[in-house]
C-alpha positions as a Python dict, from the first residue, in 0.01 Angstrom:
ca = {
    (1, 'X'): (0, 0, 0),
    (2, 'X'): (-113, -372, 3),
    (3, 'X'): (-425, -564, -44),
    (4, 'X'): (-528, -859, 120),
    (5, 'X'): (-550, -1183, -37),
    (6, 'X'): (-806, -1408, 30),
    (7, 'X'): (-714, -1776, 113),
    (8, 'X'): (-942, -2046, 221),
    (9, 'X'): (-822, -2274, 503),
    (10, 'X'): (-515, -2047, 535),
    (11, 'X'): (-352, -2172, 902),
    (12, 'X'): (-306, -1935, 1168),
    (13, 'X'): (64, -1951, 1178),
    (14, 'X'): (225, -1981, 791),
    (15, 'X'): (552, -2069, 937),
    (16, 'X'): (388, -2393, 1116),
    (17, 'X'): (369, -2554, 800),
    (18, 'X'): (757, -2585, 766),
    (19, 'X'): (836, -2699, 1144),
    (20, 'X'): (795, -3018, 1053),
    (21, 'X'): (1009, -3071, 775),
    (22, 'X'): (1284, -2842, 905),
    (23, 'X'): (1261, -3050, 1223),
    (24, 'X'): (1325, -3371, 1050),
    (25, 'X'): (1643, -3256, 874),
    (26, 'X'): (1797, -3034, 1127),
    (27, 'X'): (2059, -3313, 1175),
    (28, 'X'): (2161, -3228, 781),
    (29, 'X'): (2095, -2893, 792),
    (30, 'X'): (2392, -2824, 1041),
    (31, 'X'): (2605, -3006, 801),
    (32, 'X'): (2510, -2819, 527),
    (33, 'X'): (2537, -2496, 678),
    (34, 'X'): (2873, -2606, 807),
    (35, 'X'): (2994, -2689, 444),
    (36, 'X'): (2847, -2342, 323),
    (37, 'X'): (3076, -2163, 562),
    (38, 'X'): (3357, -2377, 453),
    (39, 'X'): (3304, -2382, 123),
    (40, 'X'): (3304, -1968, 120),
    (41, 'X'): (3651, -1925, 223),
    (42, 'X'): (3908, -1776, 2),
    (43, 'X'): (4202, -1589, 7),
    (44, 'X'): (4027, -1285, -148),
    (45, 'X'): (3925, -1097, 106),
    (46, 'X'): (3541, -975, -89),
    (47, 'X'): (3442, -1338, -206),
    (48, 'X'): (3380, -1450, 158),
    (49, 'X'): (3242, -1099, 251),
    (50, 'X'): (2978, -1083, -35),
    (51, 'X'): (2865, -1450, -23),
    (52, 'X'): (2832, -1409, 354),
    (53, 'X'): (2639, -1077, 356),
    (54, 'X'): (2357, -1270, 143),
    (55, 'X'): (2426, -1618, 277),
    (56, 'X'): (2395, -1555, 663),
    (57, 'X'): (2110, -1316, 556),
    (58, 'X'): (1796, -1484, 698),
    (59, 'X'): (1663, -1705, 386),
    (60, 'X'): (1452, -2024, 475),
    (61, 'X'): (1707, -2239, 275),
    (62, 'X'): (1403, -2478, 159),
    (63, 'X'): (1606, -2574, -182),
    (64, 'X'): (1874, -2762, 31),
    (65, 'X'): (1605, -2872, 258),
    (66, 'X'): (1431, -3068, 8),
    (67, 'X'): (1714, -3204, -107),
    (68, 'X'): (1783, -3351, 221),
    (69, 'X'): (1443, -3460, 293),
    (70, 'X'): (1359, -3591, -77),
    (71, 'X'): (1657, -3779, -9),
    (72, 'X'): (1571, -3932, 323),
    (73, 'X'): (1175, -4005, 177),
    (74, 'X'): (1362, -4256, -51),
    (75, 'X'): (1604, -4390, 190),
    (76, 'X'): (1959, -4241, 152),
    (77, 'X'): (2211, -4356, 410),
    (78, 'X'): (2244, -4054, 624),
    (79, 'X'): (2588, -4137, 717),
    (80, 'X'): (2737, -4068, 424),
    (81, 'X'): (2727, -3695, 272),
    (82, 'X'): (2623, -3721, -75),
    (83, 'X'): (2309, -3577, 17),
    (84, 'X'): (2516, -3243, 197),
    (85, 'X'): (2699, -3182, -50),
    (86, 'X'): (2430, -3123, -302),
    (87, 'X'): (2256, -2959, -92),
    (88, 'X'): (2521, -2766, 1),
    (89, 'X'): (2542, -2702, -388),
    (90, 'X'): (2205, -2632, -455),
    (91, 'X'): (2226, -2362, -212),
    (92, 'X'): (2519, -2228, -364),
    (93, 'X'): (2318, -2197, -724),
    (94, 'X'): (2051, -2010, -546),
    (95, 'X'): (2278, -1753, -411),
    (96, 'X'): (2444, -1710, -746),
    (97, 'X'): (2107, -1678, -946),
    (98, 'X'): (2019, -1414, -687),
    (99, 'X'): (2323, -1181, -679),
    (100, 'X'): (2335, -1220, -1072),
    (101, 'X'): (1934, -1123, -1085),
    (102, 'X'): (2021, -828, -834),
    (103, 'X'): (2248, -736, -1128),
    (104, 'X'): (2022, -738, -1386),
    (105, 'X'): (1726, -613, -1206),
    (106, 'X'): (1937, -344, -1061),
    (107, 'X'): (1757, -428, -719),
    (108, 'X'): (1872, -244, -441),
    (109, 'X'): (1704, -470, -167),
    (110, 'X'): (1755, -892, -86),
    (111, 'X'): (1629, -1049, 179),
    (112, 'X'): (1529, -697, 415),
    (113, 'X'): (1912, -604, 354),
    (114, 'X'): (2072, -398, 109),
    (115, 'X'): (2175, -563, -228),
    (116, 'X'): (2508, -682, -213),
    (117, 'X'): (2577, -488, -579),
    (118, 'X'): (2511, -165, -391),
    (119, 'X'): (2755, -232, -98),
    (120, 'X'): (3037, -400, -347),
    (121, 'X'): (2920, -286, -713),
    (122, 'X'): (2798, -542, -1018),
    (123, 'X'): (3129, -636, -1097),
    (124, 'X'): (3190, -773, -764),
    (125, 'X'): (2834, -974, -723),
    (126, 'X'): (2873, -1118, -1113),
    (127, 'X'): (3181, -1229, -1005),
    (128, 'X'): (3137, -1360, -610),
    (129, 'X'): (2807, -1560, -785),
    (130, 'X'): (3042, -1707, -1040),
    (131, 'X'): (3280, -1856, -762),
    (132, 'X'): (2969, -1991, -577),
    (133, 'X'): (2898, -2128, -921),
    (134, 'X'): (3225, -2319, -943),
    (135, 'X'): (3247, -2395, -555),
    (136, 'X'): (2877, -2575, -671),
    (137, 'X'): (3025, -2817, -933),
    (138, 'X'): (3311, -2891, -704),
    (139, 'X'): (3062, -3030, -466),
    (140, 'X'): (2904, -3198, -715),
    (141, 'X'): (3185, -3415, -836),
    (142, 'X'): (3300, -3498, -517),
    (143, 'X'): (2967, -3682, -470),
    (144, 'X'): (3038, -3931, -773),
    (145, 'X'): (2721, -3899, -910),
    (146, 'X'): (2747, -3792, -1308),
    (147, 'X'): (2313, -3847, -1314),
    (148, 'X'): (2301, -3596, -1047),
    (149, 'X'): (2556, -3397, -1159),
    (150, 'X'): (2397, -3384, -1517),
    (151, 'X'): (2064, -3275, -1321),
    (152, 'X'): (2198, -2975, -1153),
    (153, 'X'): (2462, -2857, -1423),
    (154, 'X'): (2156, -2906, -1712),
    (155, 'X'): (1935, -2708, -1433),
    (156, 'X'): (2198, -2449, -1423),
    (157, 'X'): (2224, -2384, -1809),
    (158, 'X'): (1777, -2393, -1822),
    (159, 'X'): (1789, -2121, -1516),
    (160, 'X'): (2010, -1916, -1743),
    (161, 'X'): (1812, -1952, -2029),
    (162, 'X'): (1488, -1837, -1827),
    (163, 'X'): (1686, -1553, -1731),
    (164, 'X'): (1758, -1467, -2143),
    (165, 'X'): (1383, -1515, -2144),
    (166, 'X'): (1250, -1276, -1928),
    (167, 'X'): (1503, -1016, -2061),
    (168, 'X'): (1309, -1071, -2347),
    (169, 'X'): (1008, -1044, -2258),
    (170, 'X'): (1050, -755, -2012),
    (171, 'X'): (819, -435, -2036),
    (172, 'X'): (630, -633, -2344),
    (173, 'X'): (283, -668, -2226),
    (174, 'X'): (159, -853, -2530),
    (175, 'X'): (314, -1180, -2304),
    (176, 'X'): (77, -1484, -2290),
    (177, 'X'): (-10, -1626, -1998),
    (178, 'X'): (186, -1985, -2139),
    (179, 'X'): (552, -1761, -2212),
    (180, 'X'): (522, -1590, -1872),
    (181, 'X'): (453, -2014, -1721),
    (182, 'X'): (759, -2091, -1940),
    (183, 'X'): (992, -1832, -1807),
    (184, 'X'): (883, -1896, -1410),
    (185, 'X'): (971, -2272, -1532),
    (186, 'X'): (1292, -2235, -1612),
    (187, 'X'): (1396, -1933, -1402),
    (188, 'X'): (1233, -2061, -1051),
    (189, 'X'): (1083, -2361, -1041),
    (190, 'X'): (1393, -2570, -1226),
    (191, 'X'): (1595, -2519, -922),
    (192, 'X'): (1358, -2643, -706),
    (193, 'X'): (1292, -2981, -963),
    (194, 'X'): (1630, -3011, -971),
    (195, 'X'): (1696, -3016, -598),
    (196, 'X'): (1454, -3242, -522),
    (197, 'X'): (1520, -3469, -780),
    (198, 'X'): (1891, -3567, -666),
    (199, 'X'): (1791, -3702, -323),
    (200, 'X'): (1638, -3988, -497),
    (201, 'X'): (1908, -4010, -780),
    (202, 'X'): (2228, -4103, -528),
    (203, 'X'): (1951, -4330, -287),
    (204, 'X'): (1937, -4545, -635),
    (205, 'X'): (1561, -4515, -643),
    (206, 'X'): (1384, -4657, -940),
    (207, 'X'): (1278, -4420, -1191),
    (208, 'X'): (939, -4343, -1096),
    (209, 'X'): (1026, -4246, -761),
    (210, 'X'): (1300, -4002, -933),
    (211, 'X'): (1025, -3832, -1180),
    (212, 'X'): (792, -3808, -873),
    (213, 'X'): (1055, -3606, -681),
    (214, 'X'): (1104, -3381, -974),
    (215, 'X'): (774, -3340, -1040),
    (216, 'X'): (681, -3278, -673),
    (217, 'X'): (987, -2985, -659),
    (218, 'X'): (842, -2831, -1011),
    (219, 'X'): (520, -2781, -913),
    (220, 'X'): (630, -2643, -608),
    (221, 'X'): (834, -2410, -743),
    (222, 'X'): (547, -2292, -990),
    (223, 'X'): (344, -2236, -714),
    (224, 'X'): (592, -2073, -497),
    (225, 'X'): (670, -1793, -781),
    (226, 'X'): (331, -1716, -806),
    (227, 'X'): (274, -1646, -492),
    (228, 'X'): (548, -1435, -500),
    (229, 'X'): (404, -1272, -808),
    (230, 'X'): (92, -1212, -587),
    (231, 'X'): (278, -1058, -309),
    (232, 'X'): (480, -791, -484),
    (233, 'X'): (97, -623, -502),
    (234, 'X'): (-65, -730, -220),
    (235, 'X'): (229, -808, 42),
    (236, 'X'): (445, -625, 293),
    (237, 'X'): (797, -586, 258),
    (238, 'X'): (873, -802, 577),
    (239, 'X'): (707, -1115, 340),
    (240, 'X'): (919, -1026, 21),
    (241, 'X'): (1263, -902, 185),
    (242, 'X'): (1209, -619, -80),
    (243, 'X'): (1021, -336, -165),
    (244, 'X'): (661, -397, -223),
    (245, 'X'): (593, -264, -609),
    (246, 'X'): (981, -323, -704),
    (247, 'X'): (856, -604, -998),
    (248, 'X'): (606, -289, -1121),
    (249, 'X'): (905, -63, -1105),
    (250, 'X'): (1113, -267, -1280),
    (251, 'X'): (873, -327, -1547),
    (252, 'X'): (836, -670, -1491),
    (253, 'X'): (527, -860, -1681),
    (254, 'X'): (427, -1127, -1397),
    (255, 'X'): (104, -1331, -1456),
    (256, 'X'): (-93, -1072, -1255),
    (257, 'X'): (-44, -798, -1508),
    (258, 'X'): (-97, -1018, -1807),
    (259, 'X'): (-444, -1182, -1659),
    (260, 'X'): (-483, -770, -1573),
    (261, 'X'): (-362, -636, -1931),
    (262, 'X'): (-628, -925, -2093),
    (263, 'X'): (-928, -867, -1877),
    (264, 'X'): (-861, -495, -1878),
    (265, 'X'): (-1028, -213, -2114),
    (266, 'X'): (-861, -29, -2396),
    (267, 'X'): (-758, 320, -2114),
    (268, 'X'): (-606, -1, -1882),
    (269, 'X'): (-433, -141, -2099),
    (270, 'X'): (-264, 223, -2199),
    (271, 'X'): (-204, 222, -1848),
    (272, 'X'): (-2, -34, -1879),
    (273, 'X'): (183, 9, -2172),
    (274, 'X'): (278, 388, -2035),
    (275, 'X'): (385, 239, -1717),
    (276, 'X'): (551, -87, -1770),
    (277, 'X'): (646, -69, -2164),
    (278, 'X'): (742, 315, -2132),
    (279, 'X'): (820, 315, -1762),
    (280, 'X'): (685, 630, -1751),
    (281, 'X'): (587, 574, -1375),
    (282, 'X'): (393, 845, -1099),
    (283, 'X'): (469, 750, -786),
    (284, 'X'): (272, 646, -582),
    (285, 'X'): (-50, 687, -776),
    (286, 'X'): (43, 462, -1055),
    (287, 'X'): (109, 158, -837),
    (288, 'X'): (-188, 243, -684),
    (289, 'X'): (-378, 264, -965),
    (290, 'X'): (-224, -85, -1036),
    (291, 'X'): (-378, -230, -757),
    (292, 'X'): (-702, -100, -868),
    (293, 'X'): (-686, -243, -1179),
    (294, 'X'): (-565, -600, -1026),
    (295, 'X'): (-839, -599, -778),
    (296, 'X'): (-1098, -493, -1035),
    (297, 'X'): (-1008, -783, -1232),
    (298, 'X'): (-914, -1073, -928),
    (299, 'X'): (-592, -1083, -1120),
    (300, 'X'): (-406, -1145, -752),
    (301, 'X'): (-682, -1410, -670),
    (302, 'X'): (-692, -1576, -963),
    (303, 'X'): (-289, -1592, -969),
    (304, 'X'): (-314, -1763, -578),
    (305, 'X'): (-587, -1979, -713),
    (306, 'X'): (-321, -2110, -983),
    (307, 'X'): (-41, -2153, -719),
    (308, 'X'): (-317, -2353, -520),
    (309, 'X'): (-340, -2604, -865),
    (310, 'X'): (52, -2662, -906),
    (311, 'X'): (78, -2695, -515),
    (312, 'X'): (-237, -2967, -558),
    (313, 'X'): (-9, -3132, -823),
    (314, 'X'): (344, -3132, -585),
    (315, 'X'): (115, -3307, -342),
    (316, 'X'): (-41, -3543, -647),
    (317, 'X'): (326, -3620, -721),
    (318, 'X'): (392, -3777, -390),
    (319, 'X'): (73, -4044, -361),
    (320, 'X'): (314, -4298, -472),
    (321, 'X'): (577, -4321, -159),
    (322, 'X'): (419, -4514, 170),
    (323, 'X'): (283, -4276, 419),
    (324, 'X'): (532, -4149, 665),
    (325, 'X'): (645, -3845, 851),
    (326, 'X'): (851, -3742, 599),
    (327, 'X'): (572, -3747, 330),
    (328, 'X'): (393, -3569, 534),
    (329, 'X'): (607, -3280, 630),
    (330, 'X'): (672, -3236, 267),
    (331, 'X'): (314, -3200, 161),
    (332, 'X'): (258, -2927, 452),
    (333, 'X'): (586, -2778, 286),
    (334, 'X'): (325, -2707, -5),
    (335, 'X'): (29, -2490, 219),
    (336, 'X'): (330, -2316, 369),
    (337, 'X'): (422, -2201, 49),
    (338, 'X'): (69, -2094, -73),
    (339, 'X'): (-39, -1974, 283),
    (340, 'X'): (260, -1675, 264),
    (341, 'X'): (-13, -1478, 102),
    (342, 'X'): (-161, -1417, 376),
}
């Protein structure tokens, strides 16, 4: 069961919003997904299998993509392939984080396919995300750049820590609106800084243009995890490439049960507790009861309405590069992102 969510000036087509910028780095983007394939090969037979079966499985790739296109916005010579090969990296880290979160979250769906730890086991995705890991740094060295190789190893060792964090806080519903912001910070939306901040870093921008970059790819990535937030309740599988409910089931606290668990009375917040804290879950009447509770309370509005003020800020963040195409295609990037709550 779903709910719909509300968005004003939502485009007819979501996916229009990305043509743009996809279009204007499809030249890179073949390179990329060249050195990807590449870059997988090994002599042990599962590594290539396992990276492939979540690799080749559908994702929009939009980390690498802004780091090709935050790259070209600040005028990086295209014929040479720093900008590739860290994009090629930052795709690697992705994949990593995501077979290692599978892990952890004991998901048994990525991306509309079956988790790789349920074809292969944990041991084999801990380990296949590690190589990407390392197959990541090799890239990165090869580029010559120790500022952007400080970004994305320092952005590797933050996404770990926001990992730790929301082991933490998992199933604790007496999270604050400010930890759950911290943990999306670090977990998400670091990655996304990250990659957009090392397309100005080996262009030799001046600083500002580097901090605008990173705080353009921040925001974004705030806004892009809340949305996701949003649509674990009120999606469809086809939009999260998992089961809608699965953060519920897991016992997840994401900002719509906190604004829920604060707005909510004394029997809704036992709800809560019993279902999330104890995981003492009905199915499906709990999840629908959930819902309930979220709609009584616009806790899925009012967590779109806070991806719509970090996606005003990513836009914010670009006002000081000249207008262009590629300026432009970036700032649709952000209603894309928002409008997948559709």
């Amino acid at each position: 069961m779903g709910v719909v969510l509300p968005l004003h000036e939502r485009p007819s087509d979501p996916e229009a919003g990305l043509e743009a910028l996809v279009g204007l780095v499809a030249g890179g983007m073949e390179r990329v997904n060249a050195m990807i394939l590449s870059r997988t090969g090994s002599d042990v037979t599962m590594i290539p299998e396992v990276a492939n079966h979540l690799i080749s499985s559908g994702g929009k790739r939009l980390r690498p993509i802004l780091t090709l296109a935050t790259a070209a916005l600040t005028g990086y010579d295209p014929a040479r392939d720093g900008d590739v090969k860290l994009a090629a990296s930052v795709e690697f880290m992705h994949t990593a984080t995501l077979l290692h979160d599978d892990v952890v979250d004991e998901s048994d769906m990525r991306r509309g396919k079956v988790a790789a730890r349920i074809k292969w086991g944990n041991e084999a995705s801990v380990l296949v995300g590690d190589f990407l890991l390392g197959q990541a740094f090799k890239m990165m060295v090869e580029v010559g750049s120790l500022r952007a190789l400080d970004i994305l190893s320092s952005a590797a060792s933050v996404i770990a820590e926001g990992e730790v964090m929301q082991l933490t806080a998992a199933r604790s519903t007496e999270t604050t609106e400010d930890e759950y912001l911290a943990v999306i910070r670090a977990k998400t939306a670091e990655l996304f800084a990250a990659a957009c901040e090392v397309g100005p870093v080996i262009a030799e921008r001046p600083k500002a243009e580097m901090a605008a970059c990173r705080s353009y790819g921040m925001n974004l990535g705030i806004a892009f995890q809340l949305v996701d937030d949003a649509l674990d309740y009120g999606g469809t599988s086809a939009d999260l490439g998992k089961n809608v409910g699965d953060d519920f089931r897991e016992g997840k606290i994401t900002l719509p049960v906190v604004l829920s668990f604060r707005r909510g009375s004394d029997e809704e917040r036992a709800f809560w507790r019993r279902t999330l804290e104890r995981q003492e879950i009905e199915e499906p009447r709990d999840l629908d009861e959930a819902l309930a509770i979220m709609r009584r309370h616009r806790a899925l509005e009012d967590t779109i309405e806070r991806a719509r003020h970090y996606g005003a800020m990513a836009k914010d963040a670009l006002a000081i590069f000249p207008d262009s195409p590629m300026r432009r295609a970036l700032l649709e990037a952000v209603d894309f992102c928002i409008a997948r709550a559709r």
